[in-house]
N, CA, C and O atoms as a Tinker XYZ file with bonds, in Angstrom:
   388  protein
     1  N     57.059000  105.163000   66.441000    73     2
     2  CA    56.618000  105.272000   67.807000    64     1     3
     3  C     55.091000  105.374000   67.807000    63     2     4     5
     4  O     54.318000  106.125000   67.210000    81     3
     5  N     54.908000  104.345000   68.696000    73     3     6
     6  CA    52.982000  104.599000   68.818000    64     5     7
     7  C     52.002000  105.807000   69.355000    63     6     8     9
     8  O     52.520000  106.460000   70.261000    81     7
     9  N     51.102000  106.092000   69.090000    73     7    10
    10  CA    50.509000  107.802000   69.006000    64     9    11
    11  C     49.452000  106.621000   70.049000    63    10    12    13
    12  O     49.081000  105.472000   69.809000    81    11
    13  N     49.207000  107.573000   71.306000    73    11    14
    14  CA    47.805000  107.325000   71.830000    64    13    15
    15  C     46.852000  108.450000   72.308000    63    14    16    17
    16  O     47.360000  109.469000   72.774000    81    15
    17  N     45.688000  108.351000   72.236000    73    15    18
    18  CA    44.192000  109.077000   72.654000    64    17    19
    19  C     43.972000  108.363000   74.024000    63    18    20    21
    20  O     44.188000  107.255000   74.515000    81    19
    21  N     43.452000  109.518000   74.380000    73    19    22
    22  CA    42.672000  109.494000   75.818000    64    21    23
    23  C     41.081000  108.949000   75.724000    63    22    24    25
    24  O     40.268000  109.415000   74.927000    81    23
    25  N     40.876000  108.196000   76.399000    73    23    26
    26  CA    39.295000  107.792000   76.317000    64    25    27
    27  C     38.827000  107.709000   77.700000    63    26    28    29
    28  O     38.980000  106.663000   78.331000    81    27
    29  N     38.358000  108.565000   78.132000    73    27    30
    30  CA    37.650000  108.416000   79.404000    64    29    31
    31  C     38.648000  108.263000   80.528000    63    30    32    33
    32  O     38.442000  107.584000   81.535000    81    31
    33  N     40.114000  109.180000   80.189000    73    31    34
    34  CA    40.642000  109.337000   81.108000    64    33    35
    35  C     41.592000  108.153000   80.949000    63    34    36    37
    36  O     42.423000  108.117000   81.856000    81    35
    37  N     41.732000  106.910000   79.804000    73    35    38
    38  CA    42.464000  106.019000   79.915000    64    37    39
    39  C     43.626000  106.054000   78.251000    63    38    40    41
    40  O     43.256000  106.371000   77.120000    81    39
    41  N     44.800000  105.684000   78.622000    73    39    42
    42  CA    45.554000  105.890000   77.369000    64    41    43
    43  C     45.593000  104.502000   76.649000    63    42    44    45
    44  O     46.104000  103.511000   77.171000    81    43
    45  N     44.913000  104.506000   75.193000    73    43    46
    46  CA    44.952000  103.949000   74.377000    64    45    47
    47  C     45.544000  104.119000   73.145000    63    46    48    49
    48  O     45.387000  105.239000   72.659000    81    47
    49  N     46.487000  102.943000   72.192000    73    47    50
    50  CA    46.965000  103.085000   71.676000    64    49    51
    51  C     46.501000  103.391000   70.416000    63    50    52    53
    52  O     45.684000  102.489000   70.227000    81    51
    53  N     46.497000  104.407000   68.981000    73    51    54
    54  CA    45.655000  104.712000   67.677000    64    53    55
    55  C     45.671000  103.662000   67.339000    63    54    56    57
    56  O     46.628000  102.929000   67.586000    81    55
    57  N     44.238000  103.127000   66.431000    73    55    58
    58  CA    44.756000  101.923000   65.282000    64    57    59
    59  C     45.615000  102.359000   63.938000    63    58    60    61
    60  O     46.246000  103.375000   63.647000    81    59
    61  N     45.405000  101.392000   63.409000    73    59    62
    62  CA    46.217000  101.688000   61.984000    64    61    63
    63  C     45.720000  102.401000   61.474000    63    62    64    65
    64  O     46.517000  103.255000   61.087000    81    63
    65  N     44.287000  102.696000   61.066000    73    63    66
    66  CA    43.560000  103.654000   60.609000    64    65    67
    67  C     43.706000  105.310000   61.291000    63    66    68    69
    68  O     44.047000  106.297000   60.639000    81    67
    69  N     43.477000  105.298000   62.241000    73    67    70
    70  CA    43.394000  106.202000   63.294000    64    69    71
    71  C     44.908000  106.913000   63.062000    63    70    72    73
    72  O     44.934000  108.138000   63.182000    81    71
    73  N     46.259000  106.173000   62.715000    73    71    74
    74  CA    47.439000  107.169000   62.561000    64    73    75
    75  C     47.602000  107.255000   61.225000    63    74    76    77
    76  O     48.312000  108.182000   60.836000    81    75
    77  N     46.940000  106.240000   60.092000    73    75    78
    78  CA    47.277000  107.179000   58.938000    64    77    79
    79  C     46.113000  108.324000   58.474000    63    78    80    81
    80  O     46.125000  108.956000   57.417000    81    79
    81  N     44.966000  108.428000   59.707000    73    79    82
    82  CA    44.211000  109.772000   59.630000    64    81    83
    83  C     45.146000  111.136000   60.492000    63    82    84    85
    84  O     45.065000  112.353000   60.319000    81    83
    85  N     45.823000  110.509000   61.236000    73    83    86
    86  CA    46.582000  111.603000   62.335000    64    85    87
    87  C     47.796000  111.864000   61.043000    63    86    88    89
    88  O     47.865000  113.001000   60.575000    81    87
    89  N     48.469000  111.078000   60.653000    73    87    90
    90  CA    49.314000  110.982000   59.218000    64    89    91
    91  C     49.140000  112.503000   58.181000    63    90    92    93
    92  O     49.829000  113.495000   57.944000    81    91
    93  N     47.858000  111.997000   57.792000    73    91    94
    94  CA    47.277000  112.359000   56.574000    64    93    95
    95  C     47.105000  114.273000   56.804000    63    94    96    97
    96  O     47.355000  115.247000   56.094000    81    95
    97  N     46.668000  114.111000   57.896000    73    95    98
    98  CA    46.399000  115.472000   59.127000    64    97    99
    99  C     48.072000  116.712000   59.649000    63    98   100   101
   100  O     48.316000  117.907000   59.813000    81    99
   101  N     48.699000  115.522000   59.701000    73    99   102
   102  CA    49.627000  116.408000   59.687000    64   101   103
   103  C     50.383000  116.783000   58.846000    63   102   104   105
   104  O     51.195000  117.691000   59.024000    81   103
   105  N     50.211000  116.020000   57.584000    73   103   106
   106  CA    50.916000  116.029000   56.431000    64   105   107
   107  C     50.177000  117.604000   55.662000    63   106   108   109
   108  O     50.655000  118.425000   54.879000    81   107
   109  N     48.969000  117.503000   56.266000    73   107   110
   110  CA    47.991000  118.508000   55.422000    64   109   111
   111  C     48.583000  119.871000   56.514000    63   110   112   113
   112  O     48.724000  120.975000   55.987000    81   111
   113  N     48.775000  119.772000   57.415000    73   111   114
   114  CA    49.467000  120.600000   57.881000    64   113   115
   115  C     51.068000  121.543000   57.332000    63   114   116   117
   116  O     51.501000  122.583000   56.836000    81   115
   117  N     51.312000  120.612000   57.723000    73   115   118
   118  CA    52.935000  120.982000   57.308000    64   117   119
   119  C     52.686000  121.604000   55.366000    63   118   120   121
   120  O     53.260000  122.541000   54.810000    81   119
   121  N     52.020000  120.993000   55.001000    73   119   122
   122  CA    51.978000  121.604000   53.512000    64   121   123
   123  C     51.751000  122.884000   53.235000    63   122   124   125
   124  O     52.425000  123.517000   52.422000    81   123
   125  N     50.547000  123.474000   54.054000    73   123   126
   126  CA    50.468000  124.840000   54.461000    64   125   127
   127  C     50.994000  125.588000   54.764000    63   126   128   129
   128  O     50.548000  126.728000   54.635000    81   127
   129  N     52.343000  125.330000   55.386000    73   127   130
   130  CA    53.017000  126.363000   56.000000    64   129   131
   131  C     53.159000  127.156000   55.723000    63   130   132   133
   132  O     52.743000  128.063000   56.444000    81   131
   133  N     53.989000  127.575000   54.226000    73   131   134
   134  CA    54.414000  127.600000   53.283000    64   133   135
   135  C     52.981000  129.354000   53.334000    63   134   136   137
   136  O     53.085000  130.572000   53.477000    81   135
   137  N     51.988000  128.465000   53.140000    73   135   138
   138  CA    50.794000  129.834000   52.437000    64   137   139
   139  C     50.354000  130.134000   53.960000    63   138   140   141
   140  O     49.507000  131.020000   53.845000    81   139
   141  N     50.532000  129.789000   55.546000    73   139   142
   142  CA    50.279000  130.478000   56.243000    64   141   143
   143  C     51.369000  131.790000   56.453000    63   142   144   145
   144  O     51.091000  132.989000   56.448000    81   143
   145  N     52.644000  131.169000   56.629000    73   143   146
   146  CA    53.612000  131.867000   56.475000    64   145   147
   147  C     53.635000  133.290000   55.507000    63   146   148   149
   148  O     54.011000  134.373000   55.957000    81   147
   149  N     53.151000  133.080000   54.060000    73   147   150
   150  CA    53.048000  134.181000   53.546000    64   149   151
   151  C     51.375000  135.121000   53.462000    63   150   152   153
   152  O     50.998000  135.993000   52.680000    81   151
   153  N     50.839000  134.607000   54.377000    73   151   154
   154  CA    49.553000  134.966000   54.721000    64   153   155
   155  C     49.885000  136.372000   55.834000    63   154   156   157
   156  O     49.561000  137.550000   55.681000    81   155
   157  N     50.755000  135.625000   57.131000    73   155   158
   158  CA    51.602000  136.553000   57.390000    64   157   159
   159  C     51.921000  137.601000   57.581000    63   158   160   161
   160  O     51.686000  138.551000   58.328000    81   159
   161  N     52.928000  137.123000   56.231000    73   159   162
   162  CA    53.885000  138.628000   56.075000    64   161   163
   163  C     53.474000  139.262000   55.301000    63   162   164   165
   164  O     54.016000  140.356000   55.143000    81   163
   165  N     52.281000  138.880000   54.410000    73   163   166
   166  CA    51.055000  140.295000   53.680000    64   165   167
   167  C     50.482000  141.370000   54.422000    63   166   168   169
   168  O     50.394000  142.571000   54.166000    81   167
   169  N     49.972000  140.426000   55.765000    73   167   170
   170  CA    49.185000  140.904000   56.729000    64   169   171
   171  C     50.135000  141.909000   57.200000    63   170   172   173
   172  O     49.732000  143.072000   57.230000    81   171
   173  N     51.267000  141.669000   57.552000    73   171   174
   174  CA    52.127000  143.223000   57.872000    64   173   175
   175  C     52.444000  143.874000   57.439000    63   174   176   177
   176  O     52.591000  144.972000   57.974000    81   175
   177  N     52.883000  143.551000   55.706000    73   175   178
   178  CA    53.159000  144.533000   54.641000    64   177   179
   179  C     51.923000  145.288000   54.436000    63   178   180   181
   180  O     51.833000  146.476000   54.128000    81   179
   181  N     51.145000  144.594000   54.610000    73   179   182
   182  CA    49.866000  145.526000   54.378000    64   181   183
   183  C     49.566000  146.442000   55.641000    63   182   184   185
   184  O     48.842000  147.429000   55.504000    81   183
   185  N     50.019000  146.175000   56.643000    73   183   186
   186  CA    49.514000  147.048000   57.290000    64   185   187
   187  C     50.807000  148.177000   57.482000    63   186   188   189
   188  O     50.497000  149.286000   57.916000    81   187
   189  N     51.634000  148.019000   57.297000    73   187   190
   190  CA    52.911000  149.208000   56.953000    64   189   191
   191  C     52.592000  149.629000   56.083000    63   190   192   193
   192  O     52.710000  150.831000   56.321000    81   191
   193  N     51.930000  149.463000   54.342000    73   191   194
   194  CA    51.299000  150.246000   53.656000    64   193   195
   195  C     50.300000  151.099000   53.829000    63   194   196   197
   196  O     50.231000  152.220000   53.325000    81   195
   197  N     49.422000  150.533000   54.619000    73   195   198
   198  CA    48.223000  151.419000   55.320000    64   197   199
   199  C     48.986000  152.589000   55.689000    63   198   200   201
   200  O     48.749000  153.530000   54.932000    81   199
   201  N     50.118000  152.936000   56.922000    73   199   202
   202  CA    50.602000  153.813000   57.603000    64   201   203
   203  C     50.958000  155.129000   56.864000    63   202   204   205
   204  O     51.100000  156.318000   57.149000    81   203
   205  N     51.049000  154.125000   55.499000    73   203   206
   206  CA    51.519000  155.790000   54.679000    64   205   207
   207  C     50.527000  156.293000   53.764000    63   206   208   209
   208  O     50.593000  157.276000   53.026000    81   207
   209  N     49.496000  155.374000   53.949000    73   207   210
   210  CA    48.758000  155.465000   52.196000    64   209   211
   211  C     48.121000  157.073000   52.216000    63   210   212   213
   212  O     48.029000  157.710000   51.167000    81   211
   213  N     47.703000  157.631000   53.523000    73   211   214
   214  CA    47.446000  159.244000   53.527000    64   213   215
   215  C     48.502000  160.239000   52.552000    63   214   216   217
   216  O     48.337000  161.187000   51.783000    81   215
   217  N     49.524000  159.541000   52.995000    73   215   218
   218  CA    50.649000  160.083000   51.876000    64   217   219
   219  C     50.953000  160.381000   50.622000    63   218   220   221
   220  O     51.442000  161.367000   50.070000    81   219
   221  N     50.414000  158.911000   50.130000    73   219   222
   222  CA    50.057000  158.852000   48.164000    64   221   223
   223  C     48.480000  159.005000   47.955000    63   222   224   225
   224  O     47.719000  158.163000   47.480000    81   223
   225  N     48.219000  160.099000   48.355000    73   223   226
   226  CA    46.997000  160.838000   47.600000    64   225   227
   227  C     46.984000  161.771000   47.014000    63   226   228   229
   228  O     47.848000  162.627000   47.202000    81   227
   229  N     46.155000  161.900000   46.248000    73   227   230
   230  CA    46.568000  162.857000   44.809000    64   229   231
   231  C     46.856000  164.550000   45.411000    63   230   232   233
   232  O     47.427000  165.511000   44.894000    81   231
   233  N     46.157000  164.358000   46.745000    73   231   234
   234  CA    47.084000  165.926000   47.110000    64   233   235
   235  C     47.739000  166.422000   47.388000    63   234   236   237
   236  O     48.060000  167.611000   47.396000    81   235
   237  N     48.401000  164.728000   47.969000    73   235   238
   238  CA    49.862000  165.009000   48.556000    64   237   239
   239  C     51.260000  164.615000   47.218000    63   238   240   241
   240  O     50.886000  164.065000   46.182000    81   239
   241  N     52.834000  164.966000   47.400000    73   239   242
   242  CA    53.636000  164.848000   46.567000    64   241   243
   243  C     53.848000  163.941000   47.157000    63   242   244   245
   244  O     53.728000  164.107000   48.371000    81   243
   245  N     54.288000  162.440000   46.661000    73   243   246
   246  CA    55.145000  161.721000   47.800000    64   245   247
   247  C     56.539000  161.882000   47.282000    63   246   248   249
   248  O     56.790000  162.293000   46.150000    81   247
   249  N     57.611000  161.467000   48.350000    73   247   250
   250  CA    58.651000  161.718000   48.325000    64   249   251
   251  C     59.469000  160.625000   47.813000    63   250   252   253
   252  O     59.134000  159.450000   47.968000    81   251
   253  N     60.622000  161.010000   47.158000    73   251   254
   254  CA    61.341000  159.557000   46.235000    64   253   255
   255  C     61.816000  158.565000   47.073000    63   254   256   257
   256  O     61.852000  157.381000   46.736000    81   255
   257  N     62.285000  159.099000   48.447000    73   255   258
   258  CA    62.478000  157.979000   49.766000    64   257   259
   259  C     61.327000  157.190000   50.100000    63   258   260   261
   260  O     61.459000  155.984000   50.307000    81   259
   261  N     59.516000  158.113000   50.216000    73   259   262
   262  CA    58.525000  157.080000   50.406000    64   261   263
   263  C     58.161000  156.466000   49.259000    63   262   264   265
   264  O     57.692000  155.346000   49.461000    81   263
   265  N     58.207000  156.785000   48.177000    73   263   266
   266  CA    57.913000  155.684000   46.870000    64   265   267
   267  C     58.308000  154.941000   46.748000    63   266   268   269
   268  O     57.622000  153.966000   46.440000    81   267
   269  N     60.296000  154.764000   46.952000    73   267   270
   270  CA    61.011000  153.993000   46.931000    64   269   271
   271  C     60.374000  152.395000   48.719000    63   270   272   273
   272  O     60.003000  151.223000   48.785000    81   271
   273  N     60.613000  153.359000   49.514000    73   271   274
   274  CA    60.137000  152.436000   50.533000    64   273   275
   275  C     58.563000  151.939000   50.253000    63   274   276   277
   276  O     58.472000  150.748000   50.551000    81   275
   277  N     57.408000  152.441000   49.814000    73   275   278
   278  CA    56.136000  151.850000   49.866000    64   277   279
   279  C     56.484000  150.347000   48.309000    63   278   280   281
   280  O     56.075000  149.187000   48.357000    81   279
   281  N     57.253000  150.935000   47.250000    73   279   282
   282  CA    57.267000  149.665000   46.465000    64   281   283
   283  C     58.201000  148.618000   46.735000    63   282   284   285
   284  O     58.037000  147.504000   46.236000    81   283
   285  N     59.384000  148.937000   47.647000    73   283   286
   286  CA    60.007000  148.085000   48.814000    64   285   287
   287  C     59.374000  147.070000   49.187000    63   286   288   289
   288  O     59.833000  145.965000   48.898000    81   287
   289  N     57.867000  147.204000   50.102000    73   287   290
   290  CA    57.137000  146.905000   50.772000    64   289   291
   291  C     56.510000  146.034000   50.204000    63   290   292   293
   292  O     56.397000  144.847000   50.512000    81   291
   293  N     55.890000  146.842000   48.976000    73   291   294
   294  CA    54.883000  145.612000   48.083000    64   293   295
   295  C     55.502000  144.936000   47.405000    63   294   296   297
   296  O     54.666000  144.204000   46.874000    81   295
   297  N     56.688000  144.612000   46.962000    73   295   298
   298  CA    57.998000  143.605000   46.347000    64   297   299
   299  C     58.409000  143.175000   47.349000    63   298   300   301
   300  O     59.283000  142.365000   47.040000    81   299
   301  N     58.283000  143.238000   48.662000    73   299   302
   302  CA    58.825000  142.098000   49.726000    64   301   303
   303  C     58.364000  140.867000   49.893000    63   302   304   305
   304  O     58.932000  140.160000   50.726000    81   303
   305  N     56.951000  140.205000   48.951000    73   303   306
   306  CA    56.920000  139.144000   48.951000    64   305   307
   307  C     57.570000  138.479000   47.596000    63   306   308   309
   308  O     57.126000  137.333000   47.522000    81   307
   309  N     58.303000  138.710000   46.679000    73   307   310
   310  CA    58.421000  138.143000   44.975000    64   309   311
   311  C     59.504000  137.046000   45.392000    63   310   312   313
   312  O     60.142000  136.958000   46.442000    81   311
   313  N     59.514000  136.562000   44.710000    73   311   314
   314  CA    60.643000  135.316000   44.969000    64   313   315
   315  C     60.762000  134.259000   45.835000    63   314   316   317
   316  O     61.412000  133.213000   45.840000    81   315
   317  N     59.883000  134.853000   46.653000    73   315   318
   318  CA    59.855000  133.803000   48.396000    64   317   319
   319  C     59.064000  132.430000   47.699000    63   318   320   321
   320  O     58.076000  132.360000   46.968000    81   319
   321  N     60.008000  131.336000   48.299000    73   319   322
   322  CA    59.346000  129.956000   48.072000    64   321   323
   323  C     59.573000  129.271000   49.348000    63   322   324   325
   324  O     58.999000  128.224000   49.646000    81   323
   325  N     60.174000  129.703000   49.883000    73   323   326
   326  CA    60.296000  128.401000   50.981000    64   325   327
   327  C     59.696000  129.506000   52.646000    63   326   328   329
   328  O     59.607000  130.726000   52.501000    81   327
   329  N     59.440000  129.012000   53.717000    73   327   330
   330  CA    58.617000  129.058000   54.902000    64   329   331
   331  C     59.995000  130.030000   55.502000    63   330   332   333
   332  O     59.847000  131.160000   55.967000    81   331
   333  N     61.560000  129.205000   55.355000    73   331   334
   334  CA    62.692000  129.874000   55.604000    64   333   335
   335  C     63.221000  131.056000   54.769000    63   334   336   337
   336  O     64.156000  131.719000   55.219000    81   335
   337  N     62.751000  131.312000   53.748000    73   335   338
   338  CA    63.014000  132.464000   52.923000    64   337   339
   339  C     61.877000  133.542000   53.964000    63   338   340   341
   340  O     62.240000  134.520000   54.618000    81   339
   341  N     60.578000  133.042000   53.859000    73   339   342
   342  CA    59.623000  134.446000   54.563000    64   341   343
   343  C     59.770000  134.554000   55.973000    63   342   344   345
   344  O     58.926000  135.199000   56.596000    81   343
   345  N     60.646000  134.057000   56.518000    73   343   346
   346  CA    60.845000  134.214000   58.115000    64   345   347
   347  C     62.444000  135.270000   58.044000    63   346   348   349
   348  O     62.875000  135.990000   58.945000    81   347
   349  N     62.836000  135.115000   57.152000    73   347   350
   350  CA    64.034000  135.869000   56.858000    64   349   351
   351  C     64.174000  136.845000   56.078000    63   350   352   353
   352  O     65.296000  137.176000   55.696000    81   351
   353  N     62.724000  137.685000   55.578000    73   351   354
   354  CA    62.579000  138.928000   55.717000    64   353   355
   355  C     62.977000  139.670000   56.717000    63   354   356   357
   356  O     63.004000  139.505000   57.936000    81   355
   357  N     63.395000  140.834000   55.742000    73   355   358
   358  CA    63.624000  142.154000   56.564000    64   357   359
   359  C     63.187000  143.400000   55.893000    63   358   360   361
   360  O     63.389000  143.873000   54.774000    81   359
   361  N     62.547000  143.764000   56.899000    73   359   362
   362  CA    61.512000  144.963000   56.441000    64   361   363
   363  C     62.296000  146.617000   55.939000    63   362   364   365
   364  O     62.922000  147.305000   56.746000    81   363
   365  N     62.121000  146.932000   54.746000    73   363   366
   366  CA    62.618000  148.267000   54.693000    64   365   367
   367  C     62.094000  149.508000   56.204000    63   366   368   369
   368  O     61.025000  149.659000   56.795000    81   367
   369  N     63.484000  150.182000   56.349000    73   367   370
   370  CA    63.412000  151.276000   57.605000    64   369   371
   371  C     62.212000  152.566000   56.773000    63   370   372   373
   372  O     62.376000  153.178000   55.718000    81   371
   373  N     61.328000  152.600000   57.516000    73   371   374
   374  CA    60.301000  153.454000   57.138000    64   373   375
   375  C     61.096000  155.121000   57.233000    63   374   376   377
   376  O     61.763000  155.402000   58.229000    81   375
   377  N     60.939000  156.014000   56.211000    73   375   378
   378  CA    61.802000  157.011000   55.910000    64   377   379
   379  C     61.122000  158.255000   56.359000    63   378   380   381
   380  O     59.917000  158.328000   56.117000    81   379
   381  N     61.802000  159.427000   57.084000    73   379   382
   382  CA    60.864000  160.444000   57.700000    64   381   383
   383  C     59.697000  160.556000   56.398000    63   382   384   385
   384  O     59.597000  160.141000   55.243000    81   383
   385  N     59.091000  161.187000   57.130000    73   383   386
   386  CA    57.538000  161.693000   56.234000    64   385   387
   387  C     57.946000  163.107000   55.724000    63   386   388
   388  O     57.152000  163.780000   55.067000    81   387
């Protein structure tokens, strides 16, 4: 199916060049997914780690429920290869303090 651009308000059809740059563009897209996707779900694991990190300081004891849940957290990305594996995370239930 033919791809067209707007030029001055008028619809024209891409050349050949013009869709294997739109091609090339979305191909570079879709390849990414993959590392936006786990860009992500760092960005939230990390910030659920933040929530406790007052916790694991050397003055505090942490508890075998928050150790267990904070390395939960940071092992929630291992294994993930596909865009459908990191959308189908599920986050460990954060454990009283």
């Amino acid at each position: 199916m033919p791809r067209y651009k707007l030029v001055n308000g008028i619809s024209i059809q891409l050349t050949a060049e013009e869709e294997a740059l739109r091609d090339a563009e979305e191909q570079a897209w879709a390849d990414g997914a993959f590392d936006r996707a786990m860009a992500d779900l760092r960005q939230r694991r990390n910030s659920l780690l933040s929530q406790t990190d007052y916790l694991a300081l050397s003055d505090n004891t942490l508890s075998s429920d928050m150790s267990t849940y904070r390395q939960s957290l940071r092992d929630i990305t291992s294994g993930l290869t596909t865009v459908e594996e990191v959308n189908a995370v599920v986050f460990p239930e954060k454990p009283e303090a």
